[in-house]
C-alpha positions as CSV (number, residue, x, y, z in Angstrom):
1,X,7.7,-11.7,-19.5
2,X,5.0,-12.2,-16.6
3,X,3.1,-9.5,-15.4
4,X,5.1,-9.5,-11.8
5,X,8.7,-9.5,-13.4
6,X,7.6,-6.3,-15.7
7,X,5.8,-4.6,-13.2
8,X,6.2,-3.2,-9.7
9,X,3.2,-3.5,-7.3
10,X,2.2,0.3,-7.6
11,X,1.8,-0.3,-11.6
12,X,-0.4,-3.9,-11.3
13,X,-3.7,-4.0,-11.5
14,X,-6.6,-5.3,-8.9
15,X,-6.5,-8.4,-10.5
16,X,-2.9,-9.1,-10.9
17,X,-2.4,-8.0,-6.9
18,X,-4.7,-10.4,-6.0
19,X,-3.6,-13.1,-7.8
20,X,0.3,-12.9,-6.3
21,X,-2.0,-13.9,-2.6
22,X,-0.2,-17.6,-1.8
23,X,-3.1,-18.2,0.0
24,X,-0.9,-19.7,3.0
25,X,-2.4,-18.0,5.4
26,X,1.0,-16.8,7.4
27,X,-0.2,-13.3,7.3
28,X,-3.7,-13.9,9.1
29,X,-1.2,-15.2,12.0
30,X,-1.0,-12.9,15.4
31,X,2.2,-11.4,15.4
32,X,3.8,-9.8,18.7
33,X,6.4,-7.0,18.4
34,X,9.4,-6.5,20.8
35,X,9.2,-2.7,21.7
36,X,13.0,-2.4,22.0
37,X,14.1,-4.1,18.9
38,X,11.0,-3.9,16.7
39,X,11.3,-7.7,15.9
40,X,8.3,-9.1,14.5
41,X,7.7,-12.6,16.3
42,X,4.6,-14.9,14.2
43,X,2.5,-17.1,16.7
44,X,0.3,-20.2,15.5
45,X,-2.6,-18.1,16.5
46,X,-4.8,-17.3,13.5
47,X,-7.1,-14.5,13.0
48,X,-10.9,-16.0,13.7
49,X,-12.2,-14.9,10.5
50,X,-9.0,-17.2,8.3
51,X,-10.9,-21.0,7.4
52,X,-7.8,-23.0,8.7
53,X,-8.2,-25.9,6.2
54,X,-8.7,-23.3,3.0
55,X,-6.1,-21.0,4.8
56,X,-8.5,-18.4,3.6
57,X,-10.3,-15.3,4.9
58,X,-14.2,-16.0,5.7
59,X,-14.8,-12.1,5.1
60,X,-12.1,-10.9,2.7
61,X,-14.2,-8.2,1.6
62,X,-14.8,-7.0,4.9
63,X,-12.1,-7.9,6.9
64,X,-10.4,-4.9,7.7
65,X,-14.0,-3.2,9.4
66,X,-14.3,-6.9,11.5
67,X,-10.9,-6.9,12.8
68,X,-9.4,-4.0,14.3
69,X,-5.7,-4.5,13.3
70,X,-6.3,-6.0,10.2
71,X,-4.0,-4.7,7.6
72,X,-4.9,-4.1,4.1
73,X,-1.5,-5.0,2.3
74,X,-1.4,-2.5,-0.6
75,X,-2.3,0.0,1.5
76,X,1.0,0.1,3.3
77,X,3.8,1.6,2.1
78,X,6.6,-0.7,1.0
79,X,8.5,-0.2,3.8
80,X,6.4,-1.5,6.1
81,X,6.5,-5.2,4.9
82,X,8.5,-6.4,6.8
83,X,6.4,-7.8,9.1
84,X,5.4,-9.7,6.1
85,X,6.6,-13.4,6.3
86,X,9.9,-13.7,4.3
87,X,8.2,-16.6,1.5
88,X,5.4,-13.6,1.2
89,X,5.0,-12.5,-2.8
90,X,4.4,-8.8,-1.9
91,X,7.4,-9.0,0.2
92,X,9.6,-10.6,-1.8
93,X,8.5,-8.3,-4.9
94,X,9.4,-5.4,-2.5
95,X,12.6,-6.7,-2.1
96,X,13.3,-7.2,-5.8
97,X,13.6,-11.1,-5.2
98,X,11.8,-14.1,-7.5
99,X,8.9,-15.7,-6.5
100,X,9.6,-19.1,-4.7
101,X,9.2,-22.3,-7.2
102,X,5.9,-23.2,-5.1
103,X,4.2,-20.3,-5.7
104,X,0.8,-20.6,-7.7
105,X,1.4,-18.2,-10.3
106,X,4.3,-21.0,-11.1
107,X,2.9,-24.0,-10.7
108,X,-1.0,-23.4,-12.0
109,X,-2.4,-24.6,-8.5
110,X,-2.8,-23.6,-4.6
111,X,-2.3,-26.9,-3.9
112,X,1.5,-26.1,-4.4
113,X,1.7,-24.3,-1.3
114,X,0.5,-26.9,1.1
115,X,2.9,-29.5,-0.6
116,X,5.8,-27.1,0.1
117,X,5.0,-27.1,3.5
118,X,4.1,-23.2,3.5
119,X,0.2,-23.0,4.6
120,X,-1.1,-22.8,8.1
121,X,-3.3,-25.6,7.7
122,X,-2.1,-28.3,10.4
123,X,-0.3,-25.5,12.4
124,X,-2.2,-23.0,13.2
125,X,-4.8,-22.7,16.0
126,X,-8.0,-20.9,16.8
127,X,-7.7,-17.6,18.1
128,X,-9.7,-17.4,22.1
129,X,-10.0,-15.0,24.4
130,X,-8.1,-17.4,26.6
131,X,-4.8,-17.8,24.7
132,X,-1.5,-16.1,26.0
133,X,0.3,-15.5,22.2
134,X,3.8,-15.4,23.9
135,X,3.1,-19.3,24.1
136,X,2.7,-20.0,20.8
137,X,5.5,-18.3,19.2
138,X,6.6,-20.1,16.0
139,X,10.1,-19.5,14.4
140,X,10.0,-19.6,10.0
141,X,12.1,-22.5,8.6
142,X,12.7,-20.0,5.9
């Protein structure tokens, strides 16, 4: 049995969280939340710190002192992923569900992901001082 069907996230180790990252990038996203509803809407904006080809973060170490609302995933409690994107390992783990047949810890590669049509790269834009996020909402072909 793998390590993520035997274990729940609380009971996996540094390594083994790390390694369930897709590396798609969706998370790094700006997200925008309706006040009334509490509906999590993604935009194509990314964080400045994710490399949009690698759909990595520049500064993982650091990233959560850079960037003010930077979220450090195992942190949260697991009710609060759902602003998560729904193809998201931790989420899906949360939710009792299987990892997708894309995911790395599948197929042996990252390069999985972008064939699926999951990462950012080729989406996403730079974040700017000068972008209004409401027009860049993107809706998940989940």
């Amino acid at each position: 049995m793998r390590f993520w069907e035997s274990k729940t996230l609380d009971e996996m180790s540094p390594q083994e969280w790390e390694s369930l990252c897709d590396n798609c990038g969706k998370c790094c996203l700006h997200k925008l939340e309706d006040e009334d509803t509490g509906k999590i809407a993604f935009t194509r904006v990314a964080c400045k710190l994710i490399n949009l080809k690698t759909c990595r973060c520049t500064r993982y170490s650091e990233r959560t002192r850079l960037v003010a609302d930077c979220l450090d995933v195992r942190q949260l409690a697991l009710a609060n992923y759902h602003w998560l994107p729904s193809s998201c390992a931790y989420r899906l783990l949360s939710e009792n569900k299987e990892l997708p047949s894309w995911h790395p810890l599948r197929t042996g590669s990252f390069a999985s992901v972008k064939r699926a049509g999951v990462a950012i790269s080729g989406y996403a834009i730079e974040e700017s001082r000068d972008i209004n996020l409401q027009e860049h909402i993107i809706a998940w072909l989940d």
